[in-house]
N, C-alpha and C positions, 0 to 999 in steps of 0.2 A: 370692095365691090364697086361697080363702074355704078354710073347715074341710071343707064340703061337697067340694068339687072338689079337697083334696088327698085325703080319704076314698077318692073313687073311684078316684083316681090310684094307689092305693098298694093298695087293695082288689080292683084290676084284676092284680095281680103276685104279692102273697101274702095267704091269706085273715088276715081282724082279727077278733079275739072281742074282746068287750067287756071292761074289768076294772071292778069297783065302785070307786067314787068313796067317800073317806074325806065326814065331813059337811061338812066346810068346804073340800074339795077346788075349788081352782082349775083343776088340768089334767083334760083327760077322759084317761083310759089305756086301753090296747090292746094286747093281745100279737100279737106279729105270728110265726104258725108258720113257721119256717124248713125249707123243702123238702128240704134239704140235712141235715139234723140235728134230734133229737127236743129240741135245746133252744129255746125260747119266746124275742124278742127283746120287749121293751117299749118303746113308743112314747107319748109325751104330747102333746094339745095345750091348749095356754092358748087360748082364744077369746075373749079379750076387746072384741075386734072385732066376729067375726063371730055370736055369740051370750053373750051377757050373760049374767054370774052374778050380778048384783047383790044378788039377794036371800039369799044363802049365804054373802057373804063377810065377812069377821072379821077382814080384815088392814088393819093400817098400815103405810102404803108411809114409807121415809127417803128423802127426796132425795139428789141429791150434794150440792148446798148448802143439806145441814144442816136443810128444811123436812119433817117430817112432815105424810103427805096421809091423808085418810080413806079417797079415792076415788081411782082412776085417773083417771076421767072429771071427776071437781069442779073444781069454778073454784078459783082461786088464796084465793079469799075463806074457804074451808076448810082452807087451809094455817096451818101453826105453826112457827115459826122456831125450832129447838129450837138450831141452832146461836146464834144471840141468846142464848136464857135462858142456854145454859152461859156464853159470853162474860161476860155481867152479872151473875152471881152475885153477891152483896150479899154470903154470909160466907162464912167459911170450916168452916162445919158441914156437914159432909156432910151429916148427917140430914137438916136442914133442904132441904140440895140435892137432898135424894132425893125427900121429899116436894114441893116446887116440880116437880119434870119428874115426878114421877105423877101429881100435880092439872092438868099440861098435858095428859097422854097422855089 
């Protein structure tokens, strides 16, 4: 189901007011009043599918195996094998490890 079409699904049963989005916010939020009682339930959705936040977002995704992505959507050619660098660590200086996986990130 698209964003659109669970909206009206769910906007058809109990009314959604809008909540403001933080600036880098990925999920859009919505309280959803419960008929039943004066407390507010919240609802999120991520739309990464069906409408694009490309231009807002600020996050690095981890793999399970260990690759940092920039994007959701980016080719593998934008991946970074973080699990790698920690494997092959050359010393035993932390520092040094710390600064290598900042100068990746």
């Amino acid at each position: 189901l698209s964003y659109e079409d669970m909206m009206d699904n769910i906007d058809s049963k109990a009314p959604l007011e809008r909540i403001e989005d933080g600036p880098n916010d990925t999920t859009k939020w919505w309280t959803v009043q419960n008929q039943a009682s004066v407390r507010k339930s919240r609802i999120g959705f991520i739309t990464s599918m069906s409408e694009h936040f490309c231009s807002s977002c600020n996050r690095l995704r981890i793999t399970a195996d260990g690759k940092i992505k920039v994007c959701l959507f980016g080719s593998n050619e934008k991946e970074v094998s973080l699990r790698d660098i920690m494997r092959n660590r050359s010393s035993n200086n932390s520092r040094s490890d710390e600064e290598e996986l900042s100068e990746v990130i």
